[in-house]
N, C-alpha and C positions, 0 to 999 in steps of 0.2 A: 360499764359492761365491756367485756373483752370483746372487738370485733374481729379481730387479726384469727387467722384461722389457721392452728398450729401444722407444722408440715407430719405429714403421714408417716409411721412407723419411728420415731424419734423422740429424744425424751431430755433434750437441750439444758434441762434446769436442775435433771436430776428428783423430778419429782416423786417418780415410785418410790424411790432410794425411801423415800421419807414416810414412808404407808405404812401403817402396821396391820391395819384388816383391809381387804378386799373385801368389797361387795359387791357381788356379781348374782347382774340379772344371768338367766337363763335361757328361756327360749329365745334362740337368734343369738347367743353370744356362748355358751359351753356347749351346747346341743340343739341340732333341731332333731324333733321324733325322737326315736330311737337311736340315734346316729350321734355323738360326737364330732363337734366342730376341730378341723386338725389342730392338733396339738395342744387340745384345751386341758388332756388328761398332763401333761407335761408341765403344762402353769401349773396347774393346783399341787402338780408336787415340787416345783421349783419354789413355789409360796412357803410350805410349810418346812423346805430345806433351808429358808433363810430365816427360819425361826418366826415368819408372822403367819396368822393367821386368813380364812375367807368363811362367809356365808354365803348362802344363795337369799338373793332377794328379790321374790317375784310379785309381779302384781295378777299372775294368774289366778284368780280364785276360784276354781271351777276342781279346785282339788285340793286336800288339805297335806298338811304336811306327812305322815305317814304315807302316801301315795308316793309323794317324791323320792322319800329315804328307799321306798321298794322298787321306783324307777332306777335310781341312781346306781341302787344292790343290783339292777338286772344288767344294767352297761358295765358293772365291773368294778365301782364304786361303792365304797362300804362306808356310810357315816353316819350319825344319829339324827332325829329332830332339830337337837340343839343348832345343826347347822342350816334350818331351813327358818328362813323368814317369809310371811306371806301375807299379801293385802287381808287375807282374811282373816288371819292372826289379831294383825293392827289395826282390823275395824272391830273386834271384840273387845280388846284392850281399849280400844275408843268410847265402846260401848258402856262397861263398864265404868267408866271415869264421867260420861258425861249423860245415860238414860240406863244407870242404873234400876233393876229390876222393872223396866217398862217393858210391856210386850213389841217382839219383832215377829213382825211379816218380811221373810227371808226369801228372797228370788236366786235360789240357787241350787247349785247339784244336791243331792243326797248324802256325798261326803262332807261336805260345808256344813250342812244342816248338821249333820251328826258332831261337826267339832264346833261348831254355836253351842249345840246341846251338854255338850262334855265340858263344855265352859262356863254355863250356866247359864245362857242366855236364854230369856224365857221364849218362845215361838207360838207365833197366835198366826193361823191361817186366813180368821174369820174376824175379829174386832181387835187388830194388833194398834198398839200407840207410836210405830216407831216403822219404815219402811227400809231396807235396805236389800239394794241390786247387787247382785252380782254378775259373773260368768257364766252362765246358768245355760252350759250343753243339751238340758233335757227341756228346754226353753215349750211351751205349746201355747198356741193360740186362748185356749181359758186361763196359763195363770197371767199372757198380758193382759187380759181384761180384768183379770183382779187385781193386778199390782197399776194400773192405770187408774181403776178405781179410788183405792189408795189415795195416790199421788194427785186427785183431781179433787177430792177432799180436804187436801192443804198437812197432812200427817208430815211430822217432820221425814226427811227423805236422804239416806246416804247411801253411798256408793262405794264400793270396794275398791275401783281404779277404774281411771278412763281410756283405756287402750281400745284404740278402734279394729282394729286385726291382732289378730292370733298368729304369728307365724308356723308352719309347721312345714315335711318336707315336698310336699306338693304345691305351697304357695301360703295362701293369710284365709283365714276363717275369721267370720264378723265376730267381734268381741264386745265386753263390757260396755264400751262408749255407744255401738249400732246400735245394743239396746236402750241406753240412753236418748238414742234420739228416737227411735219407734215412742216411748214414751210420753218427751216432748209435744211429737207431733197431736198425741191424743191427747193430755194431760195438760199438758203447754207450761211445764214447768223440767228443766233439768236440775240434779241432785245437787241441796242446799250444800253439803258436804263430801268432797270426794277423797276417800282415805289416802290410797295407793302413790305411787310412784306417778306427779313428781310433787307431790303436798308433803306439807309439815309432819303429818299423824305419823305416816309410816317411817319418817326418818328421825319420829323423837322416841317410838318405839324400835326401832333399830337399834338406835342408841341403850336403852334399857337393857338390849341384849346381848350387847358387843362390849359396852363400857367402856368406849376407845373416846379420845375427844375427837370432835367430826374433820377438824382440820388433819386426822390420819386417817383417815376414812378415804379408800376411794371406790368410787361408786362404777360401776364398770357393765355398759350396757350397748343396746345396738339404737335406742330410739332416742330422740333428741330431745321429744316434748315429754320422756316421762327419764330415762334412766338421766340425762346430761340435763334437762332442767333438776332433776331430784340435787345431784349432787352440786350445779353452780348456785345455785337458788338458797339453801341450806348450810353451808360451809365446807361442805366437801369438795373434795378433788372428784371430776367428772373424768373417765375415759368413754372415748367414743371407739367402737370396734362397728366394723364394715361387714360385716359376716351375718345380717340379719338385717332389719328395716331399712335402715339409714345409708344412704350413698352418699360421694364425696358433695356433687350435686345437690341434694338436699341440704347439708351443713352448711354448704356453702350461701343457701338462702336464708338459714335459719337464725333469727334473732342472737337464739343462745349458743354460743360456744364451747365447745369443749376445751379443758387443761388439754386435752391430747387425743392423739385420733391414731388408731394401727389398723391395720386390716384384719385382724385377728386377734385372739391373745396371743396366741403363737409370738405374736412378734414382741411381745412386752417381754418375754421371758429374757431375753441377755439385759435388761433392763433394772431386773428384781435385784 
């Protein structure tokens, strides 16, 4: 494992040179809120000037993709589905492959639910075979007692992504992983399975939709244990950008290292 902790805003080997897609998380690395991170609208068009391509790949699943392509239209960015990848995507995809036509108990927004359903995932409220957590913003006290329920019965159990905070422009909101452990606590079991960023699922369904091989893949995120383990862990190149969770401080304790670390994308741009 790499210990050595690349120096900041630098790129010594010439590794972007060699990326053909970018993978870029989102919240805490192109945008918090509403707000554009400086100079992230400049990457995305320095990317496609040099002839390669980027997705967004988030592990937020509290919204499905159509929400983002309408976010990205309202900041001034105009681009299809095709460039949105998301935990909740890759837990369907998952589903599919591995609890074909078995009923899901869905702990999640109302958008989710609707693209579970437009995917064909079957949804059982009351005797489902299959539990899966999400981001679930409309979170109330009855359905953790039902998805506790669930989960304390032994029903096989997955997870969308484990990210403990939400960043956003006021600070982090408790995410997918808090309610994992509220679960825990009553249940005494956390998710057999957890799709997202930095597991296998989402980065071998990435791949299905990029085509690229992973070694030009680079994965470009702000947190350490999901976007920079997704890419060192997997084959990809990992960037570490400062602009959202992860401080130099942190990296600097952190098992996994990143290929590279900027304070921003901003700064990768004379890079590309």
């Amino acid at each position: 494992m790499q210990t050595k902790l690349p120096h900041r805003n630098t790129d010594p080997e010439g590794i972007l040179s060699q990326i053909d897609c970018f993978a870029l998380d989102m919240d805490g690395t192109i945008y918090l809120g509403e707000s554009w991170i400086d100079g992230a609208r400049e990457f995305l068009e320095r990317i496609e000037a040099t002839g390669r391509s980027y997705v967004f790949v988030t592990n937020n699943s509290s919204k499905n993709a159509a929400v983002y392509v309408e976010k990205l239209a309202r900041m001034g960015l105009f681009v299809g589905e095709e460039k949105i990848v998301t935990s909740g995507q890759a837990t369907i995809h998952y589903l599919k492959q591995n609890f074909a036509g078995k009923k899901v108990f869905l702990l999640g927004n109302e958008l989710l639910r609707e693209e579970f359903a437009q995917a064909g995932i079957g949804l059982e409220d009351e005797d489902p075979e299959v539990v899966v957590t999400a981001f679930d913003t409309s979170l109330d006290y009855g359905k953790m007692c039902k998805v506790c329920d669930f989960v304390r019965e032994g029903l096989p159990y997955l997870a969308t992504h484990p990210d403990y905070n939400c960043p956003t422009e006021d600070g982090f909101i408790p995410d997918a992983g808090a309610i994992h452990a509220f679960i825990h606590a009553s249940a005494f079991r956390f998710p057999d399975r957890v799709i997202g960023k930095p597991n296998e699922d989402i980065i071998a369904y990435l791949t299905t939709r990029v085509k690229t091989e992973r070694s030009r893949i680079a994965m470009v995120g702000d947190r350490l244990y999901t976007d920079i383990a997704a890419g060192k862990n997997h084959g990809l190149k990992s960037v570490l950008v400062l602009s959202g969770e992860a401080g130099m401080e942190d990296a600097e304790a952190s098992e996994v290292k990143p290929h590279l670390i900027f304070s921003s994308v901003r700064e990768m741009i004379p890079f590309l």
